[in-house]
N, C-alpha and C positions, 0 to 999 in steps of 0.2 A: 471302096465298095461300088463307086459310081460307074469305075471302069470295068468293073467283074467280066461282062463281055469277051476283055479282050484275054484273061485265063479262061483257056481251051483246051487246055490238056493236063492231064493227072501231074506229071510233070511240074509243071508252073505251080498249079495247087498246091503239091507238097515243099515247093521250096519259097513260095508265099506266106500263107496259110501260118504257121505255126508261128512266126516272129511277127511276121508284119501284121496280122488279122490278130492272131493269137496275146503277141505283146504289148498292139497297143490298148483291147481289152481287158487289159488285166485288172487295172483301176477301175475299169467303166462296166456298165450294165452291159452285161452279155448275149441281151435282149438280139441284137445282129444276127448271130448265131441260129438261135432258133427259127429267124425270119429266112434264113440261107436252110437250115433241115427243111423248111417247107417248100420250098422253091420248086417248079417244075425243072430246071437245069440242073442234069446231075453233078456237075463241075460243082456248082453253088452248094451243094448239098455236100459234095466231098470237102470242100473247103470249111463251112460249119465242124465237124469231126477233127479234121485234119489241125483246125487249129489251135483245138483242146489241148495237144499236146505241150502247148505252151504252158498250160497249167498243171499237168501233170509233172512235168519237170518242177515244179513251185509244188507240191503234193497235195494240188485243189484237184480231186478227182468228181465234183460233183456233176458238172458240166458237161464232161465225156459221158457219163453214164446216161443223165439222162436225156442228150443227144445221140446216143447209143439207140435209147428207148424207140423216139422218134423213126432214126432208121433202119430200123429189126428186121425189117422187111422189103428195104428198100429195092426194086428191080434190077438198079446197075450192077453191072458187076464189079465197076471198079468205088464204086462207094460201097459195096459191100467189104471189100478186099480192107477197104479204110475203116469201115468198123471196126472191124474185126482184128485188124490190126492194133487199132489205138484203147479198144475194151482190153485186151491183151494186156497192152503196155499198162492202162491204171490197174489193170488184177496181178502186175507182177508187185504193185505199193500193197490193193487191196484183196487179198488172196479170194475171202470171203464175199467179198462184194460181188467179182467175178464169176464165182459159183453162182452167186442169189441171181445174176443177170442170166446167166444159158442156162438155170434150172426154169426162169420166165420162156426163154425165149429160143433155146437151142430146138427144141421139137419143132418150131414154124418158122425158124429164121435160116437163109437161102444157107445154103451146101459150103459155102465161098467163104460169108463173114463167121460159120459156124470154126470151119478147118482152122483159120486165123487167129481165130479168140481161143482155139484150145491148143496150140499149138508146143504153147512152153508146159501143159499139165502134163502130170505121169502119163502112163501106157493107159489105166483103169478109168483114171480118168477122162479121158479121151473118147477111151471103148463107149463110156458111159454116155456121153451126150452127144458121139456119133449115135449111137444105139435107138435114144429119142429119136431121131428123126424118123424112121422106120414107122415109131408108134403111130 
C-alpha cells in the first residue's frame, strides 16, 4: 500500500489488485479498501473494487457491494468501467442482490458502470434500468 503511487495505470491495478491486495486481505480487516474508495486518486479507488474480486472467487460478496455503494457515482471512468464490471461478476453468485443494487442506484449512477453491471441480464432487463436513467 505504501508504494500505491507507483500503480498508475488500470493495467497494473487489475493485475495487482485482486491477489496481491485482494488475497492478502482475505484473513484481515478490509478496513484498506474502504480507505483506498475514499481516496482522491482514482487508481486507489479502482484498486479498492478491483480487489474484491478476490473474494468473490471465495463467494464473500459483501465487500464488493458495499464498495460498489461507495463508488455509484464515482467520476472516473475507468473506476466506473470497474464497478460495474465486478457488481456484475458478484450478481452473476447473487442474481438478487444485483438487482437490489441498480434498483438503488441505476437511475444516478454514471452511463459506463450502469452498461457493465447489466451487461449479462436478459434484453428486458436491461431495457429496464437503461430506461431509469431517463427518469
Amino acid at each position: 500500500m505504501n508504494n500505491h503511487a507507483y500503480i498508475d495505470s488500470w493495467s497494473m491495478v487489475d493485475r495487482a489488485a485482486p491477489y496481491v491486495v485482494g488475497g492478502y486481505l482475505w484473513d484481515k480487516s478490509r478496513e484498506p479498501l474502504y480507505e483506498l474508495a475514499r481516496s482522491a486518486q482514482p487508481m486507489e479507488r479502482r484498486t479498492a473494487i478491483v480487489a474484491t474480486y478476490y473474494f468473490i472467487r471465495q463467494h464473500d460478496l459483501d465487500d464488493t457491494f458495499r464498495i460498489s455503494e461507495i463508488l455509484a457515482h464515482d467520476p472516473d471512468d475507468l473506476v466506473q468501467k470497474a464497478v460495474g464490471g465486478w457488481v456484475r461478476e458478484a450478481g452473476k453468485q447473487d442474481p438478487d442482490r444485483l438487482r437490489q443494487y441498480l434498483d438503488n442506484f441505476a437511475a444516478t449512477m454514471p452511463r459506463t458502470a450502469l452498461r457493465y453491471a447489466i451487461e449479462h441480464l436478459d434484453a428486458d432487463e436491461r431495457k429496464h434500468y437503461l430506461g431509469l436513467k431517463g427518469s
